[in-house]
FIBALUM-739493 format. One record per residue (C-alpha): residue number from 1; x, y, z. Coordinates in nm, 2 decimals, decimal comma. Example, Ala and Ser with C-alpha at 12.3 -4.5 7.8 and 13.67 -1.06 7.14 Angstrom:
% residues 2
{1 {1,23 -0,45 0,78}}
{2 {1,37 -0,11 0,71}}
This chain:
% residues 270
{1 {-1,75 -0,80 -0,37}}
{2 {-1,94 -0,65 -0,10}}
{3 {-2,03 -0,29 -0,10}}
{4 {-1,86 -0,06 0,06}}
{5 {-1,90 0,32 0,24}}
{6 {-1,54 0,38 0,21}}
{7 {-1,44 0,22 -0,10}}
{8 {-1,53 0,14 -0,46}}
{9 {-1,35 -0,17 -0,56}}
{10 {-1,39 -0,33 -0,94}}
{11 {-1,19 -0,62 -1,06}}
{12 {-1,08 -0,66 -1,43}}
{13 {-0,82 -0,80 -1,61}}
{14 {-0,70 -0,94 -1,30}}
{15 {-0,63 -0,61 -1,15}}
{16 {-0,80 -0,50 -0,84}}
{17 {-0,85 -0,13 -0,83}}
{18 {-0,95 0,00 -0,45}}
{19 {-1,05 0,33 -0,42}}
{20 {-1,09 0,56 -0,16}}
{21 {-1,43 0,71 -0,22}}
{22 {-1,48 1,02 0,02}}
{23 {-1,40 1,30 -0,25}}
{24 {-1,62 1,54 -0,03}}
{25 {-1,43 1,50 0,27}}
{26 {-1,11 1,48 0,07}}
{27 {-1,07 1,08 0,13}}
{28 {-1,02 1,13 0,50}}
{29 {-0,97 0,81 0,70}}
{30 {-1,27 0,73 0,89}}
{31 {-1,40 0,45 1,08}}
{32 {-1,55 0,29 0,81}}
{33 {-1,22 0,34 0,61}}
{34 {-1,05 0,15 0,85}}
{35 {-1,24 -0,20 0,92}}
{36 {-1,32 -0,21 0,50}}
{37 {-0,97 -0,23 0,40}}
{38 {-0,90 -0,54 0,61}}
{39 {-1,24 -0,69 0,49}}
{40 {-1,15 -0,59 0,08}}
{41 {-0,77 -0,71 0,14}}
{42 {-0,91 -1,02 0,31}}
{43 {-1,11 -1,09 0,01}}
{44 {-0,80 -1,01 -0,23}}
{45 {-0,60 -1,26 -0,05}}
{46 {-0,84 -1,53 -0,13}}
{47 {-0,94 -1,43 -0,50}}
{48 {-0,73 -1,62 -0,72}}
{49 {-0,84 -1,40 -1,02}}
{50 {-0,69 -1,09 -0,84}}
{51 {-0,33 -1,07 -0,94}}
{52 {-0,24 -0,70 -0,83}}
{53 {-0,38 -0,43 -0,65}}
{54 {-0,40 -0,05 -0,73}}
{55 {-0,50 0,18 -0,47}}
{56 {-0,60 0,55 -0,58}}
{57 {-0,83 0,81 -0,49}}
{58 {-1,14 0,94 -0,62}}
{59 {-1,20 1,33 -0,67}}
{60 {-0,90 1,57 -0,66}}
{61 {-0,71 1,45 -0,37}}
{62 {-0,55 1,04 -0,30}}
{63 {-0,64 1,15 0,06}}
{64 {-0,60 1,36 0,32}}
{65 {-0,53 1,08 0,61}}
{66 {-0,68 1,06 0,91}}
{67 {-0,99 1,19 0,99}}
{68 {-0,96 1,42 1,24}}
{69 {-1,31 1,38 1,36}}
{70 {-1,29 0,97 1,46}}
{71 {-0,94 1,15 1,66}}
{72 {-1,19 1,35 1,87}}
{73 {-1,43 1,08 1,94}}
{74 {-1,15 0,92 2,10}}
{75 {-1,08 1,20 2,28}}
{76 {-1,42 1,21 2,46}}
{77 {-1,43 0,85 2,54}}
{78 {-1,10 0,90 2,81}}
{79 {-1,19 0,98 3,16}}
{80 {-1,00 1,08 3,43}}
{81 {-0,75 0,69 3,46}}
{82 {-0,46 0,72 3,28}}
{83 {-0,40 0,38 3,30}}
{84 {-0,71 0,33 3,13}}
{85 {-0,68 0,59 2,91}}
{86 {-0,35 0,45 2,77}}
{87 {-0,49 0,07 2,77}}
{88 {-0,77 0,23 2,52}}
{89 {-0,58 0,45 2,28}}
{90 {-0,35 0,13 2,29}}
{91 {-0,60 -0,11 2,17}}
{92 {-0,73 0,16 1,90}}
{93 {-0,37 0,22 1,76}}
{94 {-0,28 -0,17 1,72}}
{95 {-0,66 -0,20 1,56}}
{96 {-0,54 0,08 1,26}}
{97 {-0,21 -0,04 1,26}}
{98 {-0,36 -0,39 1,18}}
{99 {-0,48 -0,21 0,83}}
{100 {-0,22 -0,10 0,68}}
{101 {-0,07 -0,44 0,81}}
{102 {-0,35 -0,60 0,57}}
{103 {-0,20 -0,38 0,27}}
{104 {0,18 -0,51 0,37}}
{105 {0,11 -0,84 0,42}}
{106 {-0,11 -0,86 0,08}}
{107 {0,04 -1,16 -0,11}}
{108 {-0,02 -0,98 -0,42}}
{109 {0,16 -0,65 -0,52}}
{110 {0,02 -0,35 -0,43}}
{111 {0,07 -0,01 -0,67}}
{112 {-0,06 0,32 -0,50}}
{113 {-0,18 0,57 -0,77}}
{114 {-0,12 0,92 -0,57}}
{115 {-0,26 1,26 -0,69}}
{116 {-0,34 1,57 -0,51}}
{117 {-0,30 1,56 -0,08}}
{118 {-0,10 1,25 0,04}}
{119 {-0,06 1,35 0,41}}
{120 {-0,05 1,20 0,74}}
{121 {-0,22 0,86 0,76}}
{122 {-0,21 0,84 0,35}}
{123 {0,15 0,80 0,38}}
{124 {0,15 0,49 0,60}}
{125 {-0,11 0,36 0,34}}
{126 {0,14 0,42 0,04}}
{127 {0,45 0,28 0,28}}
{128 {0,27 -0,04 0,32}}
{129 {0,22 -0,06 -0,07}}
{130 {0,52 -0,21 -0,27}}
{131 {0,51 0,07 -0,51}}
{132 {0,37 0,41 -0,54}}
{133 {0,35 0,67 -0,84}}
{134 {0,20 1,02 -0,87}}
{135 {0,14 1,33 -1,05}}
{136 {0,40 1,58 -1,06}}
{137 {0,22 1,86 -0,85}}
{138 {0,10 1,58 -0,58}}
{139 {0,15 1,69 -0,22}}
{140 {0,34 1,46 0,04}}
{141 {0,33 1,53 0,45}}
{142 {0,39 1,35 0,74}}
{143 {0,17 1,58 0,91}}
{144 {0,13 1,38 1,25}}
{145 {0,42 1,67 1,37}}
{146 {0,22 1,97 1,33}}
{147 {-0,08 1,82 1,52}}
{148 {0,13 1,76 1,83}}
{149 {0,21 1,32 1,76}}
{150 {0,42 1,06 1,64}}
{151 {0,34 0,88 1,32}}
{152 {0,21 0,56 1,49}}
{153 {0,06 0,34 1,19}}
{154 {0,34 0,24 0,98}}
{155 {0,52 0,52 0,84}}
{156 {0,83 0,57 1,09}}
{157 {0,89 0,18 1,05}}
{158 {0,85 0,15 0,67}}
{159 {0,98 0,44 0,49}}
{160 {1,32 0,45 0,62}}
{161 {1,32 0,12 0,38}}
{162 {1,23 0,29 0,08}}
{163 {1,33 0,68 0,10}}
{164 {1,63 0,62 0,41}}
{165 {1,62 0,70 0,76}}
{166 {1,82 1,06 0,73}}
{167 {1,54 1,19 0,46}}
{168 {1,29 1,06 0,67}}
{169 {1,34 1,20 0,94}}
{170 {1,39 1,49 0,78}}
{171 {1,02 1,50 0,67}}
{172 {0,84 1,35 1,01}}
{173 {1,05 1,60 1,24}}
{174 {0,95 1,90 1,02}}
{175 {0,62 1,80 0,83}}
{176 {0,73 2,00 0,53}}
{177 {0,58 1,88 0,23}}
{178 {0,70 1,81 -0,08}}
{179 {0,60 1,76 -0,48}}
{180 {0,60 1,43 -0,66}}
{181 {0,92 1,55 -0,84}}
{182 {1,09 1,56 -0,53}}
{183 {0,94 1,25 -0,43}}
{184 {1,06 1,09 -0,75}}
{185 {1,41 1,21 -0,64}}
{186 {1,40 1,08 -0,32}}
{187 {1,27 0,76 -0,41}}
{188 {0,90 0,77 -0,27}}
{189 {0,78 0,73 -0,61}}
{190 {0,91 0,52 -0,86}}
{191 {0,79 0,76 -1,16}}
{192 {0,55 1,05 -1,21}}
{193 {0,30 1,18 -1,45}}
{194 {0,19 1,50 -1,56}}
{195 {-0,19 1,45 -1,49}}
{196 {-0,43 1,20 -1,29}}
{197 {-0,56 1,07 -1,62}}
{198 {-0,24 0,97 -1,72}}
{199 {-0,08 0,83 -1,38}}
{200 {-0,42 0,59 -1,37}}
{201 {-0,37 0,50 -1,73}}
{202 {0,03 0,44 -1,63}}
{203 {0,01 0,26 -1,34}}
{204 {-0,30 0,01 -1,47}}
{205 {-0,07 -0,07 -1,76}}
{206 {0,23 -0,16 -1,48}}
{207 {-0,01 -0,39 -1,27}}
{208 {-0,16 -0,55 -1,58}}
{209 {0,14 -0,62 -1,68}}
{210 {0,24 -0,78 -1,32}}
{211 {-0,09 -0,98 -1,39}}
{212 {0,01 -1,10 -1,69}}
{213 {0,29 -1,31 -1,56}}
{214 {0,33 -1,67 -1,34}}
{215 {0,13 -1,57 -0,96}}
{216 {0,32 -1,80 -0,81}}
{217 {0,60 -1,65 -0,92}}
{218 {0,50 -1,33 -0,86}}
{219 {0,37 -1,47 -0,52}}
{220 {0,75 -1,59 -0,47}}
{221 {0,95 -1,26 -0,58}}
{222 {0,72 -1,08 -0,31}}
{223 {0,78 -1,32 -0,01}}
{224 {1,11 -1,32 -0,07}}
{225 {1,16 -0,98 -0,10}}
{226 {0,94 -0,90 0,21}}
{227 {1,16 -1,22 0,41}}
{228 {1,46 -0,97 0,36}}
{229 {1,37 -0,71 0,53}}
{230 {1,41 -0,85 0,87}}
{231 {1,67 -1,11 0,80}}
{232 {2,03 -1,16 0,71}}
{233 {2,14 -1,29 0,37}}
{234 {2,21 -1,59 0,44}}
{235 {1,90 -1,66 0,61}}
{236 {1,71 -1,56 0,28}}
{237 {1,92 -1,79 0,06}}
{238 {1,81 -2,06 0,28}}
{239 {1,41 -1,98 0,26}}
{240 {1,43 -1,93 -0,14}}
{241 {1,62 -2,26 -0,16}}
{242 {1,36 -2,41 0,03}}
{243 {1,04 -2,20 -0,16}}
{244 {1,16 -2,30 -0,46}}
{245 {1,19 -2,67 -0,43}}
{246 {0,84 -2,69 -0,45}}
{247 {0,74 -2,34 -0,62}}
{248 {1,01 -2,45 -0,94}}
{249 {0,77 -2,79 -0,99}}
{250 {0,47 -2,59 -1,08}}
{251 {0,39 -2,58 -1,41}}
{252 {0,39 -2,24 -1,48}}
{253 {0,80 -2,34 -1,53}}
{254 {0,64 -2,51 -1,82}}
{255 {0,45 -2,31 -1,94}}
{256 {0,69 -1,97 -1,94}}
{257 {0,98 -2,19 -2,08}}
{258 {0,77 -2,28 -2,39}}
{259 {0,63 -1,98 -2,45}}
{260 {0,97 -1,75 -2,47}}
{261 {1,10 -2,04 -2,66}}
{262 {0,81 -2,03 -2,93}}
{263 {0,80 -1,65 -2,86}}
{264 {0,44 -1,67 -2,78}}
{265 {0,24 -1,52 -2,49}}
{266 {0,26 -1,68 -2,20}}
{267 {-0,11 -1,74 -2,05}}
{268 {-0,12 -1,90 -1,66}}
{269 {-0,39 -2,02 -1,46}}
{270 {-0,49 -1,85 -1,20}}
C-alpha cells in the first residue's frame, strides 16, 4: 500500500478499511480524493488477501462531499466557447464518475461505515457501496439541489435501486436531510448504531465475517447480484448456470461441505 493524501488504508484480517482522512476540512472530496480511490480500489481488486472493504471517515463527519473549492477551479478554467466549455466539464464529470465506478465495480463487497455529514458527493460514494450503516443522529443530503445542479456522479442512477425512485426523488428535488433512523426506515442503511465507536466495531464484525467465508463464492453472489440489475431473469439464470459450471469445481465446495459436516470452521485460501 502506497501512501496516500486522501486516505488512510490498513489491511487486517482480510478486511480493507479506507478512510477518508480530511477531518479538518470535514472529508471534502478533493482532487486528490478522487484519483486515490481508483488507485486503492485498483490495488484491492488485485490483493487476494483483501476479502471486503469498509469505507468510513476519520474525525466527526463520513464526509461532507465535494469540495467546493476543486468546483471553482473548474469554474475559472472556462472561457468564453460554450462548446468548449461543455467538452471540458464533460471530460471532468466522466473522470469522477469513473470513481465511484471503481467502488461499484469492486469485486469484493463494499460496507460504508457513515457517521456525522453524509451529503452531496458522499452519497454517490455510499450508493456505489453494497451496504451502508450509520449512527443514529448521522446526517443524509443530496445537496447538489440547493447549489443550483443535478447529482451527476452516481446517485440519481443507483439509489432508486436501493431506497426506490418516489423516495428518491423526494430527497434530490428537495435536499432535505434526514437522520440515520429514517434512513434505516427507508432502506439506505441496513442498521444503525448509537455511537461511531460502536458502528466501526459493528460493521468490522459484518465484513469479517464476509471474509471469513469461500471468495469465490462471495466473488459469485456479488456478480450475480450486480448481472441483475440490468437484465431480465431469465438472462441471469443463464449467466449463474454458466458461472457456476466452473465456480462449483473449486474446492472451496470441498472444503465448506466438510467443514459444516464435521461442524468445524471452515478456513479457505485466498
Amino acid at each position: 500500500m502506497s501512501d496516500y493524501k486522501a486516505f488512510n488504508v490498513e489491511l487486517a484480517d482480510k478486511v480493507a478499511h479506507v478512510v477518508i482522512n480530511r477531518p479538518e476540512k470535514i472529508n471534502a472530496m478533493n482532487a486528490d480524493f478522487w484519483s486515490e480511490i481508483i488507485d486503492i480500489f485498483r490495488w484491492i481488486e488485485d490483493t487476494d488477501q483483501v476479502r471486503a472493504v469498509v469505507i468510513s471517515g476519520a474525525g466527526k463527519h463520513f464526509s461532507s462531499g465535494i469540495d467546493l473549492m476543486m468546483l471553482a477551479s473548474l469554474g475559472s478554467k472556462m472561457g468564453p466557447d460554450v462548446g468548449r466549455n461543455a467538452q471540458m466539464l464533460r471530460r471532468k464529470i466522466l473522470e469522477l464518475q469513473a470513481s465511484f465506478n471503481a467502488v461499484d465495480n469492486c469485486s469484493k463487497p463494499v460496507l460504508a461505515a457513515i457517521h456525522g455529514y453524509c451529503l452531496g458527493g458522499a452519497i454517490d460514494l455510499v450508493s456505489a457501496c453494497d451496504m451502508r450503516y450509520s449512527t443514529v443522529d448521522a446526517q443524509f443530503s443530496i445537496k447538489e439541489i440547493d447549489i443550483g445542479m443535478a447529482a451527476d456522479v452516481g446517485t440519481l442512477q443507483r439509489l432508486p435501486r436501493i431506497i426506490g425512485d418516489g423516495m428518491m426523488r423526494e430527497l434530490a428535488y428537495t435536499g432535505r436531510t434526514i437522520d440515520g433512523v429514517e434512513a434505516q426506515r427507508i432502506g439506505l442503511v441496513n442498521r444503525t448504531y448509537d455511537s461511531p465507536e460502536a458502528l466501526l466495531d459493528g460493521v468490522m464484525g459484518i465484513a469479517r465475517e464476509i471474509a471469513a467465508k469461500s471468495p469465490i463464492a462471495v466473488r459469485g453472489t456479488k456478480e450475480m447480484i450486480r448481472y441483475m440489475r440490468d437484465h431480465r431473469v431469465d438472462d441471469g439464470l443463464e449467466y449463474i448456470a454458466t458461472w457456476n459450471a466452473a465456480m462449483l469445481q473449486s474446492v472451496d465446495l470441498r472444503v465448506a461441505m466438510a467443514a459444516h459436516m464435521s461442524k468445524q470452521k471452515p478456513e479457505f485460501a485466498d
